[in-house]
Residue frames relative to the residue before (quaternion, step in Angstrom):
aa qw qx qy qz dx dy dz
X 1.0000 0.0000 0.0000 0.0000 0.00 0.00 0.00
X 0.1172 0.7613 -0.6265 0.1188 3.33 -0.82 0.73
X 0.3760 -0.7105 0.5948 0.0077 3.54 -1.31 1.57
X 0.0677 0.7298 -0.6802 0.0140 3.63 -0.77 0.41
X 0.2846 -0.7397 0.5736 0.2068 3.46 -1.39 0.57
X 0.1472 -0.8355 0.5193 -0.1030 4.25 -0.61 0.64
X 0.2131 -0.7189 0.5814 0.3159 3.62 -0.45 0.89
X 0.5799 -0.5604 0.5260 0.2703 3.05 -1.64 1.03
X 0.4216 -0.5578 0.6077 0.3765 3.93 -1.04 1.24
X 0.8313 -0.0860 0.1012 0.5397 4.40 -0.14 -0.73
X 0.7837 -0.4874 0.2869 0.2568 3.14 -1.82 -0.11
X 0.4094 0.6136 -0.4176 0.5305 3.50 2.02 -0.16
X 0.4304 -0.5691 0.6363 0.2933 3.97 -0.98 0.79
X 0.3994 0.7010 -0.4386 0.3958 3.97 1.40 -1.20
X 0.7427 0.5378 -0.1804 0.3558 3.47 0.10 -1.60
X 0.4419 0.7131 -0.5395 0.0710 3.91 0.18 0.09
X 0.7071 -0.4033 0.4009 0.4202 3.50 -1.31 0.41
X 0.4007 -0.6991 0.5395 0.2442 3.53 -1.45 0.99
X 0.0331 -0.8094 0.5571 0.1829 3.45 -1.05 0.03
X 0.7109 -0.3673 0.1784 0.5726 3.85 -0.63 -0.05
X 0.8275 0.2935 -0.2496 0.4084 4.01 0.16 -0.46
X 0.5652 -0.6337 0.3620 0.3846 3.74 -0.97 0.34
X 0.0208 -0.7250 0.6538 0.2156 3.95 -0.86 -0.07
X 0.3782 -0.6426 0.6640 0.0567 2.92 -1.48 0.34
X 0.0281 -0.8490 0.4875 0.2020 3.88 -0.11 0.56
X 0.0538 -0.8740 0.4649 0.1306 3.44 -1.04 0.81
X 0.7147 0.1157 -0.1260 0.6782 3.50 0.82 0.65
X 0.2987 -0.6860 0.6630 -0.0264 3.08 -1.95 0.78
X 0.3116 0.7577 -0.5734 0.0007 3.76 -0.74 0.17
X 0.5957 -0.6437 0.4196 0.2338 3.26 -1.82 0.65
X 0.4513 -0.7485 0.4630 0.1476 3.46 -0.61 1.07
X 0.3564 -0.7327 0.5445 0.1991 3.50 -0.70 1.18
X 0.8178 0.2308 -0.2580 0.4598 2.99 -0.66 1.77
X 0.5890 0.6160 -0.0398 0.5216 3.13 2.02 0.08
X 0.1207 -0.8079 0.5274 0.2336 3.44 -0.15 0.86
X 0.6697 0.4632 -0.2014 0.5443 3.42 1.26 -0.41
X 0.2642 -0.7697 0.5682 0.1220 3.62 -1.22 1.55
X 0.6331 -0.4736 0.5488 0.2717 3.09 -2.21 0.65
X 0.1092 -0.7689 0.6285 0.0426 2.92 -1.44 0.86
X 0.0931 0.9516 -0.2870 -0.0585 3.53 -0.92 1.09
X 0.6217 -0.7441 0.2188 0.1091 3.28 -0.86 1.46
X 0.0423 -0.8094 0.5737 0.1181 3.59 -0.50 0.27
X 0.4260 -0.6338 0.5469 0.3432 4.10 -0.65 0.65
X 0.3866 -0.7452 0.5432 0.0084 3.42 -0.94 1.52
X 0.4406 0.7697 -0.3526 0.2986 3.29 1.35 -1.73
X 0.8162 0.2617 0.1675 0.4870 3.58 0.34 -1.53
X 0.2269 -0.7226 0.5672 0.3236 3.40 -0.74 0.49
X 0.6556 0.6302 -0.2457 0.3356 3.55 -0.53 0.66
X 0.6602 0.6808 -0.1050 0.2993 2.28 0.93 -1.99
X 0.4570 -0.8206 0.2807 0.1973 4.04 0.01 1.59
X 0.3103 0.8384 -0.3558 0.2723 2.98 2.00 -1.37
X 0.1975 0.7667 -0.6109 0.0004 3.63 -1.38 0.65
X 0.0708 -0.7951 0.5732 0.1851 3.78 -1.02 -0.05
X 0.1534 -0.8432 0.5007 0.1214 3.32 -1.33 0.00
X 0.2699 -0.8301 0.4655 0.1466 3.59 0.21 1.57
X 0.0404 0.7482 -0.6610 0.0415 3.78 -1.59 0.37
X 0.3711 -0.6203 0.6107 0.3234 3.64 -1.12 0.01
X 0.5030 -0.5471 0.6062 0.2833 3.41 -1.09 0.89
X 0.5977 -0.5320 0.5563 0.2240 3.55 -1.18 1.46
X 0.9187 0.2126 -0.0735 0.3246 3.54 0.24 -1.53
X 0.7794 -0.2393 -0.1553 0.5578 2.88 1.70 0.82
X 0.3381 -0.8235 0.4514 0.0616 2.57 -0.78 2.39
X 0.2131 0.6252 -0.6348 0.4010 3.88 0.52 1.23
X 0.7221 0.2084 -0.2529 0.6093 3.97 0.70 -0.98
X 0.3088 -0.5850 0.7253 0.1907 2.61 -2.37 0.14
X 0.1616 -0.7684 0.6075 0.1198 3.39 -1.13 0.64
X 0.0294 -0.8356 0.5449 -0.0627 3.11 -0.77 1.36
X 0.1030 -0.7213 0.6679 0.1516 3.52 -0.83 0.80
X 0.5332 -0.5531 0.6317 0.1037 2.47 -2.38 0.73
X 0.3121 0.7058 -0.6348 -0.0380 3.79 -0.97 0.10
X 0.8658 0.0145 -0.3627 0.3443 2.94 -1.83 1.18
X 0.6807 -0.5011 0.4064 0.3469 3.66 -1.74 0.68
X 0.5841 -0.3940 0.6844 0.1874 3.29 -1.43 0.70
X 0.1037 -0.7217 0.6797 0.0800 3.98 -1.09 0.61
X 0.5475 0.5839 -0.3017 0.5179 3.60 1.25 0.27
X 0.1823 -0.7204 0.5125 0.4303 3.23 -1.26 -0.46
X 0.7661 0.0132 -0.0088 0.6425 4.18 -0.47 -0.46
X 0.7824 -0.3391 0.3942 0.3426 3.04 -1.36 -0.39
X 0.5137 -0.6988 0.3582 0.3456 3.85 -0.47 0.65
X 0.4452 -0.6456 0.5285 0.3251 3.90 -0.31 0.80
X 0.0683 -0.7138 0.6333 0.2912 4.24 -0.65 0.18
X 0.7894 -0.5352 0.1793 0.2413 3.02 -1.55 0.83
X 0.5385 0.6941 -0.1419 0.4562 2.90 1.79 -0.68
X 0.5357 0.6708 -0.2713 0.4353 3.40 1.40 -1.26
């Protein structure tokens, strides 16, 4: 597990910062104590592929997002297309 903090690109939670691998989001809930829901991620990149994340506004300042990471990625980056 692993937590990183990120200003937020805008005020949609939708909107988060890219990073090398695709996500896919499947669910959302509202945080007790939060005006602002979690959002959560699944690694597209790969079918399979266990990787997850989970996005939030920082309580003490909803400019950042805090997003954790859990489990490893059985891939590596993002697949190159043939074209590339």
């Amino acid at each position: 597990r692993r937590t990183v903090r990120v200003p937020a690109i805008s005020v949609k939670i939708a909107d988060i910062p890219t990073d090398e691998f695709s996500w896919r989001k499947y669910g959302q809930k509202p945080i007790k104590g939060s005006p602002h829901p979690r959002g959560y991620y699944k690694c597209s990149t790969v079918r399979g592929c266990p990787a997850r994340k989970h996005v939030e506004r920082a309580l003490d300042d909803p400019s950042m997002l805090i997003i954790t990471y859990e489990g490893d990625h059985n891939h590596l980056y993002r697949p190159q297309k043939a074209w590339d």
